[in-house]
C-alpha positions as CSV (number, residue, x, y, z in Angstrom):
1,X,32.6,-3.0,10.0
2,X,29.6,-2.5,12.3
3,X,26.5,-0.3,11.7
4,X,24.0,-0.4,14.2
5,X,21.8,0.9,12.1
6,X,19.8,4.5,12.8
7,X,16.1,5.0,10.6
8,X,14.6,8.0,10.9
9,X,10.9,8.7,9.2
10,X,7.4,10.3,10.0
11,X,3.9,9.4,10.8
12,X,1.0,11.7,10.7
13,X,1.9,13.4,13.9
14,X,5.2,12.5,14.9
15,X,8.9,12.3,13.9
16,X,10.9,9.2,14.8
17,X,14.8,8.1,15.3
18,X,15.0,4.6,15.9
19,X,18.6,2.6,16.9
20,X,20.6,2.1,19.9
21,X,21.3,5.9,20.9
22,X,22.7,7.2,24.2
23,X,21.2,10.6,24.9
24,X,21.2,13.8,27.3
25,X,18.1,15.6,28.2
26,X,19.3,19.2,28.0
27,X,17.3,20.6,30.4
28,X,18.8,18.1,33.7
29,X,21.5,16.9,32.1
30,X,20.2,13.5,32.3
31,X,22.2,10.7,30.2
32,X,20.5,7.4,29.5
33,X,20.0,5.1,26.3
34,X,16.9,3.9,24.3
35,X,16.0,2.9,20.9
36,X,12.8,5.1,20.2
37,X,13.8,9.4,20.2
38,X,10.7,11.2,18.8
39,X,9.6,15.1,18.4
40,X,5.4,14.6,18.6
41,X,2.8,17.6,17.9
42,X,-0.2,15.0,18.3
43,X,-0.7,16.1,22.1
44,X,0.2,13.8,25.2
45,X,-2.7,11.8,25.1
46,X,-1.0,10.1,22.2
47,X,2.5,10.5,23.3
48,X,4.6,7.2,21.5
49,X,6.7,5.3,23.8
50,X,10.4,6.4,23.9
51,X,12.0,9.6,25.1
52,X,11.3,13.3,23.2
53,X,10.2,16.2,22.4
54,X,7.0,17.3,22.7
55,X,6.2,20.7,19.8
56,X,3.2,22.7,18.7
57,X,4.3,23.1,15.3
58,X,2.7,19.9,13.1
59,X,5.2,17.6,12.5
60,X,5.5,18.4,8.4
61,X,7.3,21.6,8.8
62,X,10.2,19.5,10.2
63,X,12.9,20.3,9.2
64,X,16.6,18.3,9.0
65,X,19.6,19.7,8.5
66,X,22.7,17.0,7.6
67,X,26.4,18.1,8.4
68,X,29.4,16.1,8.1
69,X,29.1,13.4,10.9
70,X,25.9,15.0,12.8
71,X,22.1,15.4,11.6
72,X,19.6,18.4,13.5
73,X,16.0,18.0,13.7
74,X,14.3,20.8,14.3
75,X,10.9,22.0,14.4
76,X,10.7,26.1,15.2
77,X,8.5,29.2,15.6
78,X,9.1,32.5,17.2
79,X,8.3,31.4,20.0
80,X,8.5,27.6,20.3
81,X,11.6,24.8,19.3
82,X,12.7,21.7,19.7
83,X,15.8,20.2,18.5
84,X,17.1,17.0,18.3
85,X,21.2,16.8,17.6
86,X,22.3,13.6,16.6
87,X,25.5,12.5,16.0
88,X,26.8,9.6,14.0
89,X,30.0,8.6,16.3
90,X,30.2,8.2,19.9
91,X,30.3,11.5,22.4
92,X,31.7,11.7,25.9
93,X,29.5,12.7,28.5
94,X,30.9,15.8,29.3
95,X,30.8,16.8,25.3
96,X,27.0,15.9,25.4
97,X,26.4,18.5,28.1
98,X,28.7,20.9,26.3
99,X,26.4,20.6,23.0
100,X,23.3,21.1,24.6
101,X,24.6,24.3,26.7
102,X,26.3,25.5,23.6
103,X,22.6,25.2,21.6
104,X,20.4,26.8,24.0
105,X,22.5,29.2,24.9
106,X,22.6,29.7,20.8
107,X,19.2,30.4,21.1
108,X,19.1,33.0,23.9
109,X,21.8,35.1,23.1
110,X,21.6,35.0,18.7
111,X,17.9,34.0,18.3
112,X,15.9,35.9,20.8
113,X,14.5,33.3,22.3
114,X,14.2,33.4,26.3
115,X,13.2,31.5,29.4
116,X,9.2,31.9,29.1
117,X,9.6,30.4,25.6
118,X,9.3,26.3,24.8
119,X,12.7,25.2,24.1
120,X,13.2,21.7,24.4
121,X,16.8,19.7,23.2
122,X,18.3,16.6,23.1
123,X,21.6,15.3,22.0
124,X,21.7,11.7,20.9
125,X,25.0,9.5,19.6
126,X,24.7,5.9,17.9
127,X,26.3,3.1,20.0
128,X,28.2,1.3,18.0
129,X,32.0,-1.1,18.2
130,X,33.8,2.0,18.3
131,X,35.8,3.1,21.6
132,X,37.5,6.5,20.3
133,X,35.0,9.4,21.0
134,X,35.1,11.6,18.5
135,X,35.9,15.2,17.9
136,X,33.3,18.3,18.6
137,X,33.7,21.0,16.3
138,X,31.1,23.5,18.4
139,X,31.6,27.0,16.4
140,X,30.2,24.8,13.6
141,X,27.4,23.4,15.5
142,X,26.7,26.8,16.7
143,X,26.4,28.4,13.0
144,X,24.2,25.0,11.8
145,X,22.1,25.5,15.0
146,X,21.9,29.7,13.7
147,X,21.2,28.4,10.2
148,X,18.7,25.9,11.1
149,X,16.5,27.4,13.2
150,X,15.8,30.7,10.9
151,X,14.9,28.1,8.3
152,X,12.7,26.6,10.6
153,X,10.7,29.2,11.1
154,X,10.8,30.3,7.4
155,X,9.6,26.8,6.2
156,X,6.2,27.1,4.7
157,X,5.7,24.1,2.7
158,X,3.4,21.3,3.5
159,X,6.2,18.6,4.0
160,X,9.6,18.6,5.7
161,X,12.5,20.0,4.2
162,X,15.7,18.3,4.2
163,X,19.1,20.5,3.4
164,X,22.8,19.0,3.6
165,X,25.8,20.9,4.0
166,X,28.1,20.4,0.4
167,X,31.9,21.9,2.2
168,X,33.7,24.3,-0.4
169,X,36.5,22.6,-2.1
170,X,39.6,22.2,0.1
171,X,37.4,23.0,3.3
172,X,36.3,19.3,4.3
173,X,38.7,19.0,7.3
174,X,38.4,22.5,8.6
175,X,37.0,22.9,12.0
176,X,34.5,25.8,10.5
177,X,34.2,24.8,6.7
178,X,33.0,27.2,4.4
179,X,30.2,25.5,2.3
180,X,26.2,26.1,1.1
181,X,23.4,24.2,2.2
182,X,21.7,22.5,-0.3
183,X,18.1,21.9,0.0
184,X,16.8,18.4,-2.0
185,X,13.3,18.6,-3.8
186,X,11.9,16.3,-5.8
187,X,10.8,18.6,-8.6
188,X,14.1,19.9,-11.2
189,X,16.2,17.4,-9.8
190,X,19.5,18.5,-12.0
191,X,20.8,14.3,-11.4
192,X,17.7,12.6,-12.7
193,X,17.5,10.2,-13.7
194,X,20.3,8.8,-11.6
195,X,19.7,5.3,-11.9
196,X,18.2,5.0,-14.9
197,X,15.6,2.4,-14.5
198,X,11.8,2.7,-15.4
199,X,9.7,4.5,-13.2
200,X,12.1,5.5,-10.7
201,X,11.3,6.8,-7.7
202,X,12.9,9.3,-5.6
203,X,11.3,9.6,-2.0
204,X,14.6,7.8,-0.8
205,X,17.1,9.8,-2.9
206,X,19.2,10.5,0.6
207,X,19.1,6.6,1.8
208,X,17.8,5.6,5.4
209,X,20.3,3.0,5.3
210,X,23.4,5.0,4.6
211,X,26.1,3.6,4.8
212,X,24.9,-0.1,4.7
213,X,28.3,-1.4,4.3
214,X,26.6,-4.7,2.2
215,X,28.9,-5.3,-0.3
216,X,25.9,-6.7,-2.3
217,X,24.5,-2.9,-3.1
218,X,28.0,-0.7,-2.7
219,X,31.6,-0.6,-1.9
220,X,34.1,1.6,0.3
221,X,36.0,3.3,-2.3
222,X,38.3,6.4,-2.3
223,X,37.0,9.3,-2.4
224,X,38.4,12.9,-4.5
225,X,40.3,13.9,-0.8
226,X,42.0,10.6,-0.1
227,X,39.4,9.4,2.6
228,X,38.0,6.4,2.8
229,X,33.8,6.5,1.9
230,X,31.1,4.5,1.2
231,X,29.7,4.3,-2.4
232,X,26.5,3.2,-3.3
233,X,26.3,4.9,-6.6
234,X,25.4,1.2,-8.5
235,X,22.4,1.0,-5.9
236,X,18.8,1.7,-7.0
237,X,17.3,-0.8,-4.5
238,X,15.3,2.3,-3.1
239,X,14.6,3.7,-6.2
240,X,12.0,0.8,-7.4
241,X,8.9,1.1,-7.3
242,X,7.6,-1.5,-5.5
243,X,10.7,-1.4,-2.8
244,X,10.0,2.4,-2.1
245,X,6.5,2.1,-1.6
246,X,7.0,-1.4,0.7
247,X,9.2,0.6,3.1
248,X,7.1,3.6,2.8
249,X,4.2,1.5,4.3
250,X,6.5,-0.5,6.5
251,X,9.3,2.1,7.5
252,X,11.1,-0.1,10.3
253,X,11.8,-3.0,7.6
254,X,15.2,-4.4,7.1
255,X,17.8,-4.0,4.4
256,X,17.5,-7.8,3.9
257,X,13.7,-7.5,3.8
258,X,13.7,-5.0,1.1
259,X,16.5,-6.9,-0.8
260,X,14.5,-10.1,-0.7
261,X,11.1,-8.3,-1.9
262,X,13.1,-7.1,-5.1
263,X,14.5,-10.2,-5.7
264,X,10.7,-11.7,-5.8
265,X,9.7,-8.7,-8.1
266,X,12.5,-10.0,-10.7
267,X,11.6,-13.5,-10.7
C-alpha cells in the first residue's frame, strides 16, 4: 500500500503541512498542487515558500481538530481566521469548491463573521495510488467547522491544542456521527504509561507518521467494527527519548532515519 506521506509541525511563527497535496484557494477557486501549505503570523517579510495562509493570531494558539478521514487547522478570533481542511483521500474538483463554499458560508451565516473580516481557507487532499475519490459527508464538516472555530477563539493556552473526534459506539459509518471531542494533554494522561519504557516521552503521542504501513513498527489488523486498520500499538519508536527529541529538532526526517538512530542508541 502506498503512503505519500503528509508531516505537519510548527516553527516559531508558522505552521506547516508538508507532502504532495492538490489544493483550492477558496477565495478564486484556484486548484493547483505543491508540497509546502503553511498558516504564518510572522508577517510577509518572512513569508516561507509554498502556498498559505497568512493570520494575526501567533501561531501557538493553533488549533487541530482530527475527524475520521479529514484534519482542520485553524487559527481564529472574532474577527480574523484562517482554516486549512485537509483531507486524507483524494477529492474531485468540484467537491473541493463545494467544501470551501460550504466553510465560509459556515462562517457568515452561524459565526458572525462577514465580508470586512479576514477569512482566509484552503482545502488540500494527499495524492496518493488511489483513483476512487472519496465521499464528502458536508453536514459533518459544517458542525466540525461550527465546533472548531468557537474553540479557536476560546483557546488560551500558550501552545496548540489538538482534539480528535472518538464516534459514539455504533455511529462510525453515519454520515453525521454522534461522538465527543477529545482534547490530548500531556498532563493526567489516563493511558500512561502506554509503552512502558524508561523515560518515555509523549510529544508524539498522536504519530506524524500515521499510518506508516512498515510492518517493522505495526500491522493492519481488524478492528472492533470489522474494518480493516492500522495498529501500531507495539510501537514506541516516538516515544524514546532520544528519537523524539532528534525529530523535534529535525521535523522533516524520515521514518527510516529515525529507525536507524534507535537502532544506534541500542547498540
Amino acid at each position: 500500500m502506498k503512503n505519500d506521506s503528509i508531516r505537519y509541525y510548527r516553527d516559531r511563527n508558522t505552521f506547516f503541512l508538508r507532502g504532495t497535496c492538490n489544493l483550492c484557494i477558496a477565495k478564486d477557486k484556484r486548484v493547483k498542487e505543491d508540497d509546502t501549505i503553511f498558516i504564518h503570523s510572522g508577517g510577509v517579510e518572512t513569508v516561507p515558500k509554498g502556498t498559505g495562509l497568512l493570520t494575526s493570531i501567533p501561531i501557538r494558539y493553533l488549533c487541530i481538530f482530527k475527524a475520521p478521514a479529514s484534519t482542520l487547522f485553524i487559527t481564529a478570533s472574532k474577527t480574523d481566521v484562517q482554516i486549512l481542511f485537509h483531507h486524507a483521500m483524494p477529492l474531485s474538483h468540484a467537491d473541493m469548491c463545494d467544501i470551501a463554499d460550504l466553510i465560509s458560508n459556515t462562517l457568515v451565516s452561524d459565526l458572525n463573521y462577514s465580508k470586512q473580516h479576514s477569512t482566509d481557507i484552503i482545502v488540500s487532499y494527499s495524492i496518493s495510488d488511489s483513483n476512487e475519490n472519496a465521499h464528502v459527508a458536508l453536514m459533518f464538516i459544517k458542525n466540525v467547522v461550527i465546533h472548531g472555530v468557537i474553540r479557536a477563539q476560546q483557546h488560551v493556552q500558550n501552545r496548540p491544542s489538538f482534539q480528535i473526534f472518538i464516534p459514539s459506539e455504533g455511529e462510525g459509518k453515519k454520515e453525521v456521527p454522534k461522538g465527543k471531542w477529545h482534547e490530548w494533554t500531556p498532563e493526567g494522561c489516563p493511558y500512561y504509561p502506554c509503552h512502558h519504557i524508561a523515560n518515555q516521552i509523549c510529544d508524539y503521542c498522536y504519530c506524524p507518521f500515521y499510518p506508516c504501513y512498515d510492518e517493522e513498527l505495526g500491522a493492519c489488523i481488524t478492528s472492533s467494527k470489522g474494518e480493516k486498520v492500522w495498529s501500531c500499538e507495539t510501537c514506541a519508536l516516538l516515544h524514546h527519548p532520544a528519537v523524539a527529541m532528534y525529530l523535534r529538532e529535525h521535523p522533516t526526517a524520515s521514518l527510516a532515519e529515525l529507525k536507524e538512530l534507535l537502532a544506534e542508541q541500542n547498540e
